[in-house]
C-alpha positions in Angstrom: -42.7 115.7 119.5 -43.8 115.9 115.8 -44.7 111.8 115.7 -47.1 112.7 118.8 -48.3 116.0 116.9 -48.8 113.9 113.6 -50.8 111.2 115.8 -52.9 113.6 117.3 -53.7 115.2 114.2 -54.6 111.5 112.5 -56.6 110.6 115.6 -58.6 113.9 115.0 -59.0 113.6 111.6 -60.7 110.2 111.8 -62.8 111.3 114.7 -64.0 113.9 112.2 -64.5 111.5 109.5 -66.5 109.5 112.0 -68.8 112.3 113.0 -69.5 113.2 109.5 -70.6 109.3 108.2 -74.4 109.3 107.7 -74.3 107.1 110.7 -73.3 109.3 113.1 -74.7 112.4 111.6 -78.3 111.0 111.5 -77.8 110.0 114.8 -76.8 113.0 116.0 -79.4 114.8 114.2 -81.8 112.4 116.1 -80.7 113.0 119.4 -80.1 116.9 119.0 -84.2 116.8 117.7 -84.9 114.6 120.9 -82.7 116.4 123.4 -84.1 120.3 122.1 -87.2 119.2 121.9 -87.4 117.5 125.7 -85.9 120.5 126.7 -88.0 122.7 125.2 -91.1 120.4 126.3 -90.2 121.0 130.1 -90.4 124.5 129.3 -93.6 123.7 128.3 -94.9 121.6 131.3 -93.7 124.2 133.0 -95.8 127.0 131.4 -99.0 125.0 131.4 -98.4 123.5 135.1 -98.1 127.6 136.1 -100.8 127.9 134.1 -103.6 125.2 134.5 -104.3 122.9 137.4 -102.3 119.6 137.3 -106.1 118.0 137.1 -106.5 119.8 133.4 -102.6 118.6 132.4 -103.5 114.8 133.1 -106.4 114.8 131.6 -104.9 116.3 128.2 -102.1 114.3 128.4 -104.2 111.5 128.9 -106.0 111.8 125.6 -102.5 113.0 123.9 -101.5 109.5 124.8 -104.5 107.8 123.6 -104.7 109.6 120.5 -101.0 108.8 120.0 -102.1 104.6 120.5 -104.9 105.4 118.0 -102.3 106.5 115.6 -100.0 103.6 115.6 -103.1 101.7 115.3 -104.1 103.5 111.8 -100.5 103.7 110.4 -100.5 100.2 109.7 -96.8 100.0 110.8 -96.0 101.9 107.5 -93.8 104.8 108.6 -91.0 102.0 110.2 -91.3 100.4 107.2 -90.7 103.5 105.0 -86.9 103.3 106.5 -86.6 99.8 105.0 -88.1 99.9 101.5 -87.5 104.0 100.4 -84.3 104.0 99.7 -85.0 101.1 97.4 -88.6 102.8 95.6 -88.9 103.7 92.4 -91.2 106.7 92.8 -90.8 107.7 96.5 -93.4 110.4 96.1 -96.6 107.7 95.4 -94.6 105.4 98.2 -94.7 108.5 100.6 -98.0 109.8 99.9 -99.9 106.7 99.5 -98.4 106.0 103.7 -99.8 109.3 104.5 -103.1 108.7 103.0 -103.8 105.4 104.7 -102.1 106.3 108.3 -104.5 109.6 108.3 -107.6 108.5 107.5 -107.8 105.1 109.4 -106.0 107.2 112.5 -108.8 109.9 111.7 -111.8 107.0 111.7 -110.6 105.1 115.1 -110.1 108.9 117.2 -113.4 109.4 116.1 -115.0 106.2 117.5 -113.1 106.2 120.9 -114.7 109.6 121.1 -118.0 108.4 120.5 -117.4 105.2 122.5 -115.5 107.0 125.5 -118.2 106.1 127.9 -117.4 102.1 127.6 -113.7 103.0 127.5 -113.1 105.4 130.4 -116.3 107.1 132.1 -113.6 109.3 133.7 -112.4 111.0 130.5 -116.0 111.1 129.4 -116.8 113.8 132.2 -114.1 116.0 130.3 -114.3 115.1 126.8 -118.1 114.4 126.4 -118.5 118.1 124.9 -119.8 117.5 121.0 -116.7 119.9 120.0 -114.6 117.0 120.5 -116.2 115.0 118.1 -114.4 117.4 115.5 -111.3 118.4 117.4 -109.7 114.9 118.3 -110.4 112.9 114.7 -108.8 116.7 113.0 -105.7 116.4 115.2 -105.2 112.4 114.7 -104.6 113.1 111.3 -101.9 115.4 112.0 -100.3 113.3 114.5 -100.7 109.8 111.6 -98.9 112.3 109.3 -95.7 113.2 111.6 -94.2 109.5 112.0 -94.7 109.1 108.3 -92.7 112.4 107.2 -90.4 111.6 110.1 -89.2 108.1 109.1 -89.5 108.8 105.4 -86.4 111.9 106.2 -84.2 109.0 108.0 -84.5 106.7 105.0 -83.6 109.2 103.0 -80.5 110.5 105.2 -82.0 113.5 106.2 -82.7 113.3 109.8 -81.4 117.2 109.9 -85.2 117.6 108.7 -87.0 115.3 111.3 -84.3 117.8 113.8 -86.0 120.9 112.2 -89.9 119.6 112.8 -89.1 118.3 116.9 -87.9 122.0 116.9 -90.1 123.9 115.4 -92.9 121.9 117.5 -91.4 122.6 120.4 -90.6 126.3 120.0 -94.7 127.1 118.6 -95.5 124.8 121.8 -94.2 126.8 124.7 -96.2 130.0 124.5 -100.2 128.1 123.5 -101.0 127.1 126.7 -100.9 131.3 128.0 -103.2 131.9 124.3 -105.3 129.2 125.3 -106.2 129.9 128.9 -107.9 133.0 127.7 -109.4 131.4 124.8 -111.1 128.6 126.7 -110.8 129.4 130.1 -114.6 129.9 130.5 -116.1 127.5 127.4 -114.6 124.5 128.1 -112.1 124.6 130.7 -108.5 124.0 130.6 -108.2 120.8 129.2 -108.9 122.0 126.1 -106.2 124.5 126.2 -103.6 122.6 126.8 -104.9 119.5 124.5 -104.8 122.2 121.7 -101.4 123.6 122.7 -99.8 119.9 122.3 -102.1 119.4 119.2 -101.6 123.1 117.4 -98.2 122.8 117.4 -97.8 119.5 116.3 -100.0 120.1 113.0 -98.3 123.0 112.3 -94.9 121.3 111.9 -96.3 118.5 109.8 -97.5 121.2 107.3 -94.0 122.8 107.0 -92.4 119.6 106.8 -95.1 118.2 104.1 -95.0 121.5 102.0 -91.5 123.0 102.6 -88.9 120.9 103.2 -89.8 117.4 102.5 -90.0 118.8 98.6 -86.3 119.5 98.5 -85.0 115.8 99.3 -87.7 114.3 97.2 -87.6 115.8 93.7 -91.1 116.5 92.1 -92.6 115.3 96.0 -96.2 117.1 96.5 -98.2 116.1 99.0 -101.9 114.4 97.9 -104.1 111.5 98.6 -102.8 108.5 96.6 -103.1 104.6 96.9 -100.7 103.0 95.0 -101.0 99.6 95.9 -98.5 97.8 93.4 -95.8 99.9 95.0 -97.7 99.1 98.6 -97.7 95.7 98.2 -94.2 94.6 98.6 -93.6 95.8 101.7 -97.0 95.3 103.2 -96.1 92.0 105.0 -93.2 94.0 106.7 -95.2 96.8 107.5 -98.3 94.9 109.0 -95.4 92.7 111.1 -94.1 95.9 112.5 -97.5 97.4 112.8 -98.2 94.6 115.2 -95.2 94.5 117.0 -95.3 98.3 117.3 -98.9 98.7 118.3 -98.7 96.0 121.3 -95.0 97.1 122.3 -96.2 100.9 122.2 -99.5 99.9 124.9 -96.8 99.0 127.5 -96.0 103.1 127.5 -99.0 104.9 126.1 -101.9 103.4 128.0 -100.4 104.0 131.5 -101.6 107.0 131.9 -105.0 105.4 130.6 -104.4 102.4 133.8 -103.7 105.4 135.8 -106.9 107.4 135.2 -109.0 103.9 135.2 -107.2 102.4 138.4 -106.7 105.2 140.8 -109.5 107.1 143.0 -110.9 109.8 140.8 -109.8 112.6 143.3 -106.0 111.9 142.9 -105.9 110.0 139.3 -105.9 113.1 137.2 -102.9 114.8 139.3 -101.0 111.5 139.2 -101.0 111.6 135.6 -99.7 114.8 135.3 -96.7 113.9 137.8 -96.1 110.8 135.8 -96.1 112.6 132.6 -93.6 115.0 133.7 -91.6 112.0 134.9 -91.8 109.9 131.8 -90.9 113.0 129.6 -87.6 113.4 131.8 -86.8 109.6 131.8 -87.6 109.9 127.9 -84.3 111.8 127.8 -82.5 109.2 128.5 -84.3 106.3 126.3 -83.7 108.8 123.1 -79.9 108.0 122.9 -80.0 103.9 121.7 -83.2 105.0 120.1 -81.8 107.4 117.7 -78.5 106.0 117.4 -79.8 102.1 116.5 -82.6 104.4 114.1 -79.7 105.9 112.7 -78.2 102.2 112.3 -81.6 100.7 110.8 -81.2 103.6 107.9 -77.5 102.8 107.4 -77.8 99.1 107.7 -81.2 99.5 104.7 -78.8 100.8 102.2 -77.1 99.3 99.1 -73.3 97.9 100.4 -73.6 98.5 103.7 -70.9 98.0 106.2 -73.6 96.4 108.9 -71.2 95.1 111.2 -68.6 97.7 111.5 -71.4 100.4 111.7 -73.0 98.2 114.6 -70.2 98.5 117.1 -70.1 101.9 116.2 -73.5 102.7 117.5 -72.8 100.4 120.4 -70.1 102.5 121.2 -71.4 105.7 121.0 -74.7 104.5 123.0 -72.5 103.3 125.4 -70.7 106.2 126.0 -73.7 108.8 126.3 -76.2 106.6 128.1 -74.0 106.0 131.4 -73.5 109.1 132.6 -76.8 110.7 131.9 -78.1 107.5 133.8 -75.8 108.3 136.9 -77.1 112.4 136.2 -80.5 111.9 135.8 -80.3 109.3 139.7 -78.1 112.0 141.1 -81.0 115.6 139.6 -84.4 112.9 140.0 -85.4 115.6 143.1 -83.9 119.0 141.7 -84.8 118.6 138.3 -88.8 118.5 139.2 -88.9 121.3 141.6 -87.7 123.3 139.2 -91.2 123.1 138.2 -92.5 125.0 141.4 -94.8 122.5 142.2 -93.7 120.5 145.7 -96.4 118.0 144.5 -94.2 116.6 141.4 -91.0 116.3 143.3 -93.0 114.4 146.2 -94.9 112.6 144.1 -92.4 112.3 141.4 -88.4 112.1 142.6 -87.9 108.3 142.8 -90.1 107.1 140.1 -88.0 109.4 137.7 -85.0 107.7 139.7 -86.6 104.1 139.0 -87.6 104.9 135.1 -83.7 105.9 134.3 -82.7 102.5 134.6 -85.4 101.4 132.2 -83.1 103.0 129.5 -80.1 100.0 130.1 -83.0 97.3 128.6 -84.3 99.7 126.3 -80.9 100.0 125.0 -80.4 96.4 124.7 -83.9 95.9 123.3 -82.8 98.2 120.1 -79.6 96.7 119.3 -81.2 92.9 119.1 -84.3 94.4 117.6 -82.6 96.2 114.8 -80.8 92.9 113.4 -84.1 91.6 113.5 -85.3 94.5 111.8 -82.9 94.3 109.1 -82.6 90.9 108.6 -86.9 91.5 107.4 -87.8 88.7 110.3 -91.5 90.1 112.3 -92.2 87.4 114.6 -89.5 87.7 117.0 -90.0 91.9 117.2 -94.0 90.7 117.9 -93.4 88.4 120.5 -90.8 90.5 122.6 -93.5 93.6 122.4 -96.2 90.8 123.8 -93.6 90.1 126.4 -93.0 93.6 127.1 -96.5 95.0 127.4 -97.9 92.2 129.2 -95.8 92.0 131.8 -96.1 96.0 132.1 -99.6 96.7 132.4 -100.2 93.2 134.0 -97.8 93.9 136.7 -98.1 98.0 136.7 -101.9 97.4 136.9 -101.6 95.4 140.5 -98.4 97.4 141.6 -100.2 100.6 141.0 -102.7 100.0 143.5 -100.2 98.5 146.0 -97.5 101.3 145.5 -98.7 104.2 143.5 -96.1 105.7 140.8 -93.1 104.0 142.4 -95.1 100.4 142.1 -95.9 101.6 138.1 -92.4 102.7 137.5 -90.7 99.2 139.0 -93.0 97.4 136.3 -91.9 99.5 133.7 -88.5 98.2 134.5 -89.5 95.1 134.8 -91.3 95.0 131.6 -88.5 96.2 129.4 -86.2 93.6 131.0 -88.7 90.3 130.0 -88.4 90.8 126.7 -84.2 91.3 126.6 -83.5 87.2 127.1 -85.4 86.4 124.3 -84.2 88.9 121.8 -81.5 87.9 122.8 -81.7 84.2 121.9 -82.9 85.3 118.4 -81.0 87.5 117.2 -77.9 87.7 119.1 -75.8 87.0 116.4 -73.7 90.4 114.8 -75.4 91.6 111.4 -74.0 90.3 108.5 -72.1 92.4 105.8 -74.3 93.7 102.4 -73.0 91.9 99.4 -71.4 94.6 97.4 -73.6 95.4 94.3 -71.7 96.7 91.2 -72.5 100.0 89.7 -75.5 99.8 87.5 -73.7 101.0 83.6 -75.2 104.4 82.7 -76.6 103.9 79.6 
């Protein structure tokens, strides 16, 4: 009876040790911010979908989307590669602040000219955001959202992912009661799509300020945020950061730009409605995609340090993706139907139930698609992460595009599947291979 006592207490005791490695903890962290702040952002839908016609939500989320694609655009890949090269910086504050100086104003100039262009780009968004306002609004709010990856990633590298947990929170919680401020604010100026555009956009700037100003500051001695360019301390991890920029920027069309394809493809009189339902849906499914995500982001931090264990830390995110990821799989294809009409509105659950269904297996490639992409990622190679996002993207909007007209959502979520799935043989073929261990550096002699 004591031997079985004393085992349970060792097996116990290394379970705790386990949960409190950095790799686990950031993780965690990760998937607490995700998890809280999906949650909290189906309170949200829910408030503005009570509040403002599903036609207003689509369109908003639309340009959130857009925005979003602009933004990966302008950050040059540099907030991935802040994961890689921080740890390793010299003067983190120059590294940090020269990546938020370049991500916001090239995010800030390409917002304003899809603004200005919006007539070539979608003459169906231009009947809602042709108002001069916008001209203002959108390039404003692009800098906040170039500013929020950057602070983000720049917390993980530094093993802080408790503050990236803090900013998803703190977004979400200002988010849920906008969209009732802005009905009355702009109910009768510009309609509601302005309401909730600001609601998602508010919110989000307002975290970035508290991360930039308050908390960022107490992880990175002396850090104050301020324009900089320092390109000597740029320039060694600009090749990296352009070959993940790429990859990124082409992988991140295959998601972003669908509700784009579904506002360009579909009749006018249902597009805008069909967005909304899909949005709702993707946010759900995005449940599910946030456990490999976090835990393989949580790896890539890990694996970027000085004597790191790469291998042994690998099977254990494996492992714990493994064990989460089944059975919300198996929950979110049993709740597809319940879950959306807990919104009130019959037209999401109709519209909406097996697409969500459909979109929950997308998180089995997704999950493979980390693990083969963070040995590439660590391992400093950018071709192979390039071509799988070709693969990926092509295949989705190629294939969504032409099923979308055939099949509506259902049609656009089976290429969604299907596009995450191209890409797996191939990562697979280049970087199957288990990471390799990090030569163990001896202590540098204090002076």
């Amino acid at each position: 009876m004591d031997d079985a006592r004393q085992r349970m207490q060792r097996l116990v005791g290394r379970a705790w040790d386990e949960a409190r490695s950095p790799l686990y903890r950031n993780a965690f962290f990760i998937m607490l911010a995700s998890l809280i702040g999906s949650l909290l952002g189906f309170v949200f839908l829910y408030v503005v979908y009570q509040t403002y016609d599903l036609t207003d939500a689509g369109y908003a989320a639309t340009m959130v989307n857009t925005v979003t694609f602009l933004v990966g655009i302008g950050s040059l890949g540099m907030p991935i590669a802040l994961v890689r090269f921080l740890p390793e910086s010299d003067d983190p504050s120059a590294l940090v602040n020269t990546s938020l100086s370049i991500a916001g104003v090239l995010s800030a100039a390409l917002a304003l000219a899809f603004v200005v262009s919006l007539g070539f780009w979608s003459p169906n968004l231009l009947v809602v955001f042709g108002h001069p306002v916008y001209l203002l609004i959108i390039p404003l709010t692009a800098v906040a959202y170039a500013f929020g990856p950057v602070l983000d990633q720049a917390a993980i590298a530094l093993r802080r992912a408790d503050i990236f947990a803090i900013r998803v929170v703190l977004l979400s919680v200002i988010k849920v009661p906008l969209p009732i401020l802005f009905v009355t604010a702009f109910a009768t100026v510009l309609g509601g799509t302005l309401g909730v555009y600001m609601s998602w956009s508010l919110s989000f700037a307002i975290s970035v300020i508290v991360v930039g100003l308050v908390l960022l500051p107490r992880v990175i001695p002396g850090y104050r945020p301020r324009p900089r360019l320092s390109r000597r301390r740029l320039r060694p991890m600009f090749r990296f950061s352009v070959g993940n920029w790429l990859a990124g920027l082409i992988g991140s069309a295959g998601s972003l730009l669908l509700t784009l394809l579904i506002i360009n493809t579909l009749p006018k009189a249902t597009a805008s409605t069909a967005t909304a339902v899909y949005y709702a849906v993707t946010v759900m499914a995005g449940i599910l995609t946030v456990i490999p995500q976090a835990t393989m982001t949580s790896l890539y931090a890990e694996a970027s340090q000085r004597n790191a264990n790469r291998r042994r830390d690998e099977r254990r995110a494996i492992a714990l993706s493994i064990a989460l990821l089944l059975p919300a799989i198996v929950g979110m294809w049993v709740f597809a139907d319940v879950l959306l009409r807990l919104f009130e509105k019959p037209t999401l659950a109709d519209l909406g139930a097996q697409p969500l269904r459909i979109l929950s297996l997308s998180s089995i490639p997704v999950f493979l698609n980390s693990v083969f992409g963070t040995r590439v990622r660590v391992r400093k190679e950018i071709i192979p992460l390039i071509v799988s996002a070709a693969i990926g993207s092509a295949v989705t909007l190629g294939l969504g595009y032409v099923l979308l007209q055939s099949s509506g959502l259902v049609g656009l979520a089976i290429a969604v599947v299907i596009g995450q799935a191209a890409s797996t043989p191939y990562l697979l073929v280049v970087a199957g291979r288990p990471m390799e261990e990090e030569p163990m550096l001896a202590p540098t002699p204090r002076p």
